[in-house]
Phi, psi and omega in degrees: 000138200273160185276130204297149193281141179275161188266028176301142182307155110274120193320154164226136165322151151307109190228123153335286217291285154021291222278303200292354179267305162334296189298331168249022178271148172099336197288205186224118175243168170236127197266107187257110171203156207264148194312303180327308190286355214216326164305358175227062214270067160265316166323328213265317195311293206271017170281280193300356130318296203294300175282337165318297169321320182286345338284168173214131190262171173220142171265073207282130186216135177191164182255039185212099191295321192265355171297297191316294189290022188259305176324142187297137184055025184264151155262158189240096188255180160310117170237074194272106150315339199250357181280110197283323177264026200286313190290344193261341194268310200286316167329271201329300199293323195290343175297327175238025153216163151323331179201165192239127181252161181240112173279105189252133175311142170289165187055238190318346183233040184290309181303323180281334183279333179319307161302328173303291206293323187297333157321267163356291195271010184031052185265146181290307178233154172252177141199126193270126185216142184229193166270333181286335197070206149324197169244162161248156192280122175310004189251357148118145163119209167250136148250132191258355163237150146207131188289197182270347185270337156294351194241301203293324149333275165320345184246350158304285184305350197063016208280001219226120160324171158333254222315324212258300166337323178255018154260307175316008183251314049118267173298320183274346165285352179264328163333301206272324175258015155130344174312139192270348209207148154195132205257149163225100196210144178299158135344309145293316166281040169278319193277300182319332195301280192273030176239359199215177179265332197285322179071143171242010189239205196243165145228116153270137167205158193292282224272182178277151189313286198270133172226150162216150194221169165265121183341112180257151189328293197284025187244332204297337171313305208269344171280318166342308194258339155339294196286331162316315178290320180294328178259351147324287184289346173087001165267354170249168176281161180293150194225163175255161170269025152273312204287320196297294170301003154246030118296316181294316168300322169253020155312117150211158205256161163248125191259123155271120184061346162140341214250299214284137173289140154242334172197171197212137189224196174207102200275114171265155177228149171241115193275351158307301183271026192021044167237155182261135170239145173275108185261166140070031173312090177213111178279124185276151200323307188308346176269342174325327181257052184222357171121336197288346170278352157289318172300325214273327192294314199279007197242297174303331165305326173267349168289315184315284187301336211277355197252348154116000155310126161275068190123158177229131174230172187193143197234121143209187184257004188261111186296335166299330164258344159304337176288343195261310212281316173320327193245019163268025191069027183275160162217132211271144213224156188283153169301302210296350167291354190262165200285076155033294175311320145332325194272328212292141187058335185280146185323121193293342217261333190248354195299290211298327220251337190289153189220130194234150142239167191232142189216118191294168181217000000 
Protein backbone atom coordinates (compact mmCIF):
# COMPACT_ATOMS: atom_id res chain seq x y z
CA UNK A 1 0.00 0.00 0.00
CA UNK A 2 1.53 3.01 -1.18
CA UNK A 3 1.71 5.55 1.70
CA UNK A 4 -0.61 8.85 2.33
CA UNK A 5 0.41 11.63 0.74
CA UNK A 6 0.68 14.55 3.40
CA UNK A 7 -1.98 17.45 3.22
CA UNK A 8 0.45 20.48 4.00
CA UNK A 9 -1.43 24.50 4.09
CA UNK A 10 -0.01 26.04 1.73
CA UNK A 11 0.98 29.93 3.08
CA UNK A 12 -1.15 32.34 0.71
CA UNK A 13 -0.11 36.40 1.14
CA UNK A 14 -2.64 38.26 3.30
CA UNK A 15 -4.95 39.85 1.12
CA UNK A 16 -8.28 41.99 2.10
CA UNK A 17 -9.46 41.65 -1.25
CA UNK A 18 -8.61 37.99 -1.03
CA UNK A 19 -10.41 37.53 1.83
CA UNK A 20 -13.88 39.31 1.16
CA UNK A 21 -13.62 37.64 -2.73
CA UNK A 22 -13.51 34.55 -0.98
CA UNK A 23 -17.11 35.13 0.91
CA UNK A 24 -18.28 36.13 -2.31
CA UNK A 25 -17.58 33.79 -4.91
CA UNK A 26 -20.18 31.33 -6.35
CA UNK A 27 -23.27 34.06 -4.84
CA UNK A 28 -25.41 36.50 -6.28
CA UNK A 29 -25.13 40.40 -4.64
CA UNK A 30 -27.55 42.53 -5.90
CA UNK A 31 -25.89 46.42 -7.08
CA UNK A 32 -28.95 49.45 -6.27
CA UNK A 33 -27.53 53.08 -8.21
CA UNK A 34 -29.47 55.48 -9.65
CA UNK A 35 -29.10 56.49 -13.48
CA UNK A 36 -27.51 59.69 -12.59
CA UNK A 37 -24.38 57.36 -10.61
CA UNK A 38 -24.06 55.37 -13.71
CA UNK A 39 -23.01 58.22 -16.41
CA UNK A 40 -19.65 58.18 -15.08
CA UNK A 41 -19.80 54.18 -14.51
CA UNK A 42 -15.49 53.64 -14.20
CA UNK A 43 -16.22 52.91 -10.13
CA UNK A 44 -19.15 50.77 -10.94
CA UNK A 45 -17.58 49.37 -13.91
CA UNK A 46 -14.08 47.77 -12.66
CA UNK A 47 -16.01 46.39 -9.03
CA UNK A 48 -18.03 44.48 -11.53
CA UNK A 49 -15.17 43.25 -13.47
CA UNK A 50 -13.35 42.27 -10.15
CA UNK A 51 -16.38 40.24 -9.44
CA UNK A 52 -16.92 38.55 -12.64
CA UNK A 53 -13.32 37.20 -12.30
CA UNK A 54 -14.05 35.71 -9.08
CA UNK A 55 -16.62 34.57 -10.34
CA UNK A 56 -19.67 36.48 -8.61
CA UNK A 57 -22.78 36.83 -10.12
CA UNK A 58 -24.44 40.94 -9.73
CA UNK A 59 -27.95 42.18 -10.15
CA UNK A 60 -27.15 45.49 -11.59
CA UNK A 61 -31.27 47.50 -10.74
CA UNK A 62 -30.96 51.05 -11.92
CA UNK A 63 -33.89 53.45 -13.79
CA UNK A 64 -31.74 53.85 -17.01
CA UNK A 65 -32.03 50.62 -19.30
CA UNK A 66 -28.80 51.83 -21.34
CA UNK A 67 -26.66 53.16 -18.80
CA UNK A 68 -27.39 49.21 -17.63
CA UNK A 69 -26.62 48.11 -21.23
CA UNK A 70 -23.83 49.81 -21.65
CA UNK A 71 -21.85 47.95 -18.80
CA UNK A 72 -20.12 45.03 -19.86
CA UNK A 73 -21.77 41.54 -20.19
CA UNK A 74 -24.64 43.03 -18.94
CA UNK A 75 -28.55 41.75 -20.50
CA UNK A 76 -30.90 43.78 -19.61
CA UNK A 77 -34.74 43.07 -18.58
CA UNK A 78 -37.36 44.75 -17.11
CA UNK A 79 -37.45 44.61 -13.50
CA UNK A 80 -41.27 44.86 -12.72
CA UNK A 81 -41.53 43.78 -9.40
CA UNK A 82 -45.35 42.80 -10.24
CA UNK A 83 -43.97 40.21 -13.10
CA UNK A 84 -44.66 36.78 -11.79
CA UNK A 85 -41.91 35.39 -13.91
CA UNK A 86 -38.90 38.05 -12.73
CA UNK A 87 -37.33 34.77 -10.95
CA UNK A 88 -37.00 32.27 -13.74
CA UNK A 89 -35.65 35.33 -16.34
CA UNK A 90 -32.73 36.64 -13.99
CA UNK A 91 -31.95 32.75 -13.60
CA UNK A 92 -32.11 31.86 -17.04
CA UNK A 93 -29.67 35.33 -17.88
CA UNK A 94 -27.09 34.99 -15.59
CA UNK A 95 -26.93 31.11 -16.68
CA UNK A 96 -25.86 32.96 -19.75
CA UNK A 97 -23.66 36.29 -18.41
CA UNK A 98 -21.99 37.33 -15.44
CA UNK A 99 -24.43 40.08 -13.87
CA UNK A 100 -27.90 40.95 -15.20
CA UNK A 101 -29.11 44.36 -15.18
CA UNK A 102 -32.81 45.21 -14.14
CA UNK A 103 -34.78 48.60 -15.56
CA UNK A 104 -36.73 49.83 -12.94
CA UNK A 105 -38.96 52.95 -13.00
CA UNK A 106 -37.71 56.21 -11.98
CA UNK A 107 -38.72 58.04 -8.98
CA UNK A 108 -40.07 58.27 -5.64
CA UNK A 109 -40.39 54.21 -5.66
CA UNK A 110 -36.77 53.30 -6.90
CA UNK A 111 -35.83 52.42 -3.14
CA UNK A 112 -38.55 50.17 -2.08
CA UNK A 113 -38.58 48.43 -5.44
CA UNK A 114 -35.16 47.88 -5.28
CA UNK A 115 -35.92 46.08 -1.97
CA UNK A 116 -38.19 44.38 -3.07
CA UNK A 117 -36.71 42.58 -6.10
CA UNK A 118 -33.89 41.83 -3.77
CA UNK A 119 -35.85 40.04 -1.00
CA UNK A 120 -38.24 38.34 -4.01
CA UNK A 121 -34.83 36.83 -5.80
CA UNK A 122 -33.50 36.02 -2.17
CA UNK A 123 -29.67 37.54 -2.63
CA UNK A 124 -27.57 37.40 0.41
CA UNK A 125 -26.34 41.07 -0.16
CA UNK A 126 -27.60 44.36 -1.32
CA UNK A 127 -25.40 47.06 -1.91
CA UNK A 128 -26.47 50.29 -2.11
CA UNK A 129 -24.94 53.67 -3.38
CA UNK A 130 -25.79 56.61 -2.53
CA UNK A 131 -24.32 60.33 -3.03
CA UNK A 132 -24.63 60.42 1.10
CA UNK A 133 -22.40 57.61 1.83
CA UNK A 134 -22.62 56.10 4.94
CA UNK A 135 -24.19 57.01 8.17
CA UNK A 136 -22.48 58.95 11.04
CA UNK A 137 -21.93 57.54 14.75
CA UNK A 138 -23.08 59.92 17.31
CA UNK A 139 -19.57 59.48 18.80
CA UNK A 140 -18.58 61.36 15.76
CA UNK A 141 -17.09 59.76 12.62
CA UNK A 142 -18.30 57.12 10.30
CA UNK A 143 -20.39 54.13 11.58
CA UNK A 144 -19.49 51.59 9.90
CA UNK A 145 -21.39 48.46 11.28
CA UNK A 146 -24.77 48.50 12.70
CA UNK A 147 -27.23 45.72 13.18
CA UNK A 148 -31.02 45.74 12.98
CA UNK A 149 -31.93 46.34 16.40
CA UNK A 150 -29.46 49.53 15.90
CA UNK A 151 -31.02 50.82 12.67
CA UNK A 152 -34.53 50.47 14.20
CA UNK A 153 -33.43 52.56 16.99
CA UNK A 154 -31.97 55.19 14.73
CA UNK A 155 -35.23 55.52 12.90
CA UNK A 156 -37.17 55.80 16.41
CA UNK A 157 -35.16 58.86 17.71
CA UNK A 158 -35.73 60.46 14.57
CA UNK A 159 -32.26 61.64 14.07
CA UNK A 160 -32.42 61.23 10.49
CA UNK A 161 -33.88 63.69 7.63
CA UNK A 162 -37.42 62.28 5.49
CA UNK A 163 -35.25 61.36 2.88
CA UNK A 164 -32.43 59.58 4.32
CA UNK A 165 -35.49 57.79 7.09
CA UNK A 166 -36.95 56.50 4.18
CA UNK A 167 -34.05 54.72 2.54
CA UNK A 168 -32.68 53.45 5.74
CA UNK A 169 -36.45 51.95 6.24
CA UNK A 170 -35.49 50.59 3.30
CA UNK A 171 -32.63 48.96 4.44
CA UNK A 172 -34.43 47.63 7.45
CA UNK A 173 -37.14 46.02 5.19
CA UNK A 174 -34.62 44.20 3.44
CA UNK A 175 -33.16 43.16 6.29
CA UNK A 176 -36.19 41.78 8.01
CA UNK A 177 -36.87 40.07 4.72
CA UNK A 178 -34.31 37.34 4.76
CA UNK A 179 -31.20 39.88 2.88
CA UNK A 180 -28.49 39.07 5.04
CA UNK A 181 -26.27 42.11 4.68
CA UNK A 182 -26.60 45.66 2.89
CA UNK A 183 -24.08 47.94 2.24
CA UNK A 184 -24.36 51.76 2.08
CA UNK A 185 -21.60 53.65 -0.15
CA UNK A 186 -20.95 56.36 -2.37
CA UNK A 187 -20.09 55.43 -6.00
CA UNK A 188 -16.76 56.06 -5.41
CA UNK A 189 -16.32 54.17 -2.18
CA UNK A 190 -17.66 51.00 -4.01
CA UNK A 191 -14.63 49.11 -3.77
CA UNK A 192 -13.06 50.11 -0.63
CA UNK A 193 -16.82 49.47 0.91
CA UNK A 194 -16.78 45.50 -0.02
CA UNK A 195 -13.09 44.84 -0.58
CA UNK A 196 -11.45 46.28 2.27
CA UNK A 197 -11.86 45.85 6.37
CA UNK A 198 -11.48 49.62 6.79
CA UNK A 199 -14.73 49.98 4.45
CA UNK A 200 -16.06 53.45 3.09
CA UNK A 201 -19.44 53.08 4.01
CA UNK A 202 -22.25 51.81 6.57
CA UNK A 203 -22.50 47.40 6.67
CA UNK A 204 -25.90 46.53 7.70
CA UNK A 205 -26.74 43.16 9.19
CA UNK A 206 -29.59 41.31 10.85
CA UNK A 207 -27.80 39.70 13.91
CA UNK A 208 -25.62 41.58 16.55
CA UNK A 209 -22.41 42.35 15.26
CA UNK A 210 -19.97 40.18 17.47
CA UNK A 211 -20.43 36.77 18.86
CA UNK A 212 -17.01 35.42 20.23
CA UNK A 213 -16.55 31.58 20.57
CA UNK A 214 -13.32 29.56 20.56
CA UNK A 215 -11.35 29.31 17.15
CA UNK A 216 -12.15 25.95 15.25
CA UNK A 217 -9.72 24.03 12.81
CA UNK A 218 -11.54 25.87 9.90
CA UNK A 219 -11.20 29.01 11.34
CA UNK A 220 -7.13 28.53 11.91
CA UNK A 221 -6.36 30.11 8.24
CA UNK A 222 -7.94 33.21 9.14
CA UNK A 223 -6.52 33.57 12.19
CA UNK A 224 -3.26 32.60 10.94
CA UNK A 225 -3.20 36.04 8.74
CA UNK A 226 -5.18 37.90 11.41
CA UNK A 227 -1.84 36.99 13.54
CA UNK A 228 0.58 37.92 10.19
CA UNK A 229 -1.02 41.41 9.94
CA UNK A 230 -0.61 42.00 13.43
CA UNK A 231 2.73 41.72 13.40
CA UNK A 232 3.29 42.77 10.10
CA UNK A 233 1.72 46.66 11.79
CA UNK A 234 3.89 46.15 14.91
CA UNK A 235 1.19 45.32 17.26
CA UNK A 236 1.59 41.92 17.92
CA UNK A 237 5.04 40.34 19.06
CA UNK A 238 6.94 37.74 15.97
CA UNK A 239 5.72 34.28 17.30
CA UNK A 240 7.55 30.94 16.20
CA UNK A 241 4.97 28.28 14.47
CA UNK A 242 5.13 26.48 17.37
CA UNK A 243 4.24 29.28 19.72
CA UNK A 244 1.83 30.33 16.88
CA UNK A 245 -0.05 26.87 17.08
CA UNK A 246 -0.58 27.00 20.73
CA UNK A 247 -2.07 30.37 20.32
CA UNK A 248 -4.15 29.18 17.72
CA UNK A 249 -5.13 26.19 20.14
CA UNK A 250 -6.12 28.44 23.06
CA UNK A 251 -7.46 30.64 20.55
CA UNK A 252 -10.67 32.30 20.51
CA UNK A 253 -12.43 34.97 17.72
CA UNK A 254 -14.75 37.37 17.37
CA UNK A 255 -17.57 36.56 14.51
CA UNK A 256 -19.27 38.67 12.53
CA UNK A 257 -22.76 37.54 11.17
CA UNK A 258 -21.39 34.31 12.57
CA UNK A 259 -19.04 33.90 9.30
CA UNK A 260 -16.80 36.98 9.32
CA UNK A 261 -13.05 36.99 11.79
CA UNK A 262 -13.31 40.62 13.10
CA UNK A 263 -10.44 39.94 15.78
CA UNK A 264 -8.82 37.30 17.29
CA UNK A 265 -6.92 36.89 21.17
CA UNK A 266 -5.66 33.73 23.00
CA UNK A 267 -5.44 33.03 26.90
CA UNK A 268 -2.48 31.06 27.65
CA UNK A 269 -1.94 29.88 30.87
CA UNK A 270 1.00 29.83 33.03
CA UNK A 271 -0.06 27.58 35.72
CA UNK A 272 2.96 27.92 37.89
CA UNK A 273 2.45 31.22 38.83
CA UNK A 274 -1.92 30.90 38.56
CA UNK A 275 -1.71 33.26 36.32
CA UNK A 276 -3.41 33.75 32.41
CA UNK A 277 -2.14 35.74 29.86
CA UNK A 278 -4.09 37.40 26.92
CA UNK A 279 -2.05 36.84 23.65
CA UNK A 280 -2.10 37.76 20.35
CA UNK A 281 -4.96 40.58 20.67
CA UNK A 282 -5.87 41.85 17.45
CA UNK A 283 -9.04 43.62 16.03
CA UNK A 284 -9.34 44.50 12.32
CA UNK A 285 -9.37 48.20 11.51
CA UNK A 286 -13.44 48.64 10.75
CA UNK A 287 -14.00 47.25 13.88
CA UNK A 288 -11.94 49.21 16.28
CA UNK A 289 -15.14 51.10 17.25
CA UNK A 290 -17.77 48.77 17.46
CA UNK A 291 -16.79 46.76 20.72
CA UNK A 292 -14.96 43.84 19.48
CA UNK A 293 -11.78 44.11 21.36
CA UNK A 294 -13.96 44.85 24.63
CA UNK A 295 -15.97 41.52 23.62
CA UNK A 296 -12.74 39.41 23.00
CA UNK A 297 -11.01 41.05 26.66
CA UNK A 298 -14.43 40.37 28.37
CA UNK A 299 -14.51 36.77 27.07
CA UNK A 300 -10.89 35.99 28.24
CA UNK A 301 -11.25 37.63 31.62
CA UNK A 302 -14.46 35.26 32.23
CA UNK A 303 -12.58 32.03 31.20
CA UNK A 304 -9.57 33.21 33.14
CA UNK A 305 -11.99 32.91 36.48
CA UNK A 306 -14.12 30.06 35.87
CA UNK A 307 -10.41 28.14 35.10
CA UNK A 308 -9.22 29.47 38.73
CA UNK A 309 -6.30 32.34 37.81
CA UNK A 310 -5.80 34.59 39.96
CA UNK A 311 -4.90 37.11 37.19
CA UNK A 312 -4.82 37.92 34.19
CA UNK A 313 -2.21 39.98 31.96
CA UNK A 314 -1.35 41.25 28.58
CA UNK A 315 2.03 42.62 27.03
CA UNK A 316 2.35 45.43 24.53
CA UNK A 317 4.40 47.90 22.88
CA UNK A 318 1.26 50.51 21.83
CA UNK A 319 0.36 53.08 24.55
CA UNK A 320 -3.25 52.79 22.33
CA UNK A 321 -3.61 49.58 23.50
CA UNK A 322 -2.34 50.00 26.71
CA UNK A 323 -4.99 52.53 26.75
CA UNK A 324 -7.67 50.34 25.71
CA UNK A 325 -6.86 47.27 28.43
CA UNK A 326 -6.91 50.60 30.99
CA UNK A 327 -10.41 51.13 30.57
CA UNK A 328 -11.25 47.46 30.73
CA UNK A 329 -9.94 47.81 34.34
CA UNK A 330 -6.38 46.64 33.49
CA UNK A 331 -3.51 48.37 35.74
CA UNK A 332 -0.15 48.63 34.26
CA UNK A 333 2.53 46.26 36.44
CA UNK A 334 6.40 46.14 36.00
CA UNK A 335 7.68 43.22 33.50
CA UNK A 336 9.49 41.75 36.40
CA UNK A 337 5.72 41.30 38.02
CA UNK A 338 4.94 39.03 34.60
CA UNK A 339 5.69 35.25 35.11
CA UNK A 340 9.93 34.63 34.21
CA UNK A 341 8.72 32.08 31.45
CA UNK A 342 7.08 34.94 29.53
CA UNK A 343 10.35 36.43 28.78
CA UNK A 344 12.37 33.00 27.82
CA UNK A 345 12.97 33.05 23.71
CA UNK A 346 11.46 36.67 23.48
CA UNK A 347 12.95 39.00 21.22
CA UNK A 348 15.85 40.73 23.39
CA UNK A 349 15.29 44.05 20.96
CA UNK A 350 11.56 44.54 21.95
CA UNK A 351 12.10 43.43 25.75
CA UNK A 352 12.92 47.30 26.65
CA UNK A 353 10.06 48.67 24.70
CA UNK A 354 7.11 46.38 26.17
CA UNK A 355 4.37 47.63 28.94
CA UNK A 356 2.48 45.20 30.84
CA UNK A 357 -1.00 45.10 32.31
CA UNK A 358 -2.91 43.28 35.06
CA UNK A 359 -6.51 42.80 35.69
CA UNK A 360 -6.66 40.89 39.32
CA UNK A 361 -9.35 38.22 39.43
Amino acid sequence: MAPKQAFPRVPTPFSERGFYLSEFRGRTLALAVRASDLQAPAPVESVLKELEANPTRVVVISTDPEALAALPASEVLAGDPREPGLEGAVWRALARGPRVGLAVAAGDTFAPVCRHIAVRLGLVKMIWLDREGGLQSPRGGRASFVDLTELRSLLTAGNVGPERASLLQEVEAALAGGVESVNLCTPEGLADEIFSYAGSGTLFTRERYVQVRRLRLDDYDAADDLIARGIAEGYLAPRSPEQIDLVLANGFGAFVEGRYLAGIGALLSHDAAQVAEIASLYTLTRFLGEGVGEHLVTAAVKRAREDGFRSVFACTTSDRVVGFFERQGFALVSPDQIPEEKWRSYDPARRPLVRCVQFDL
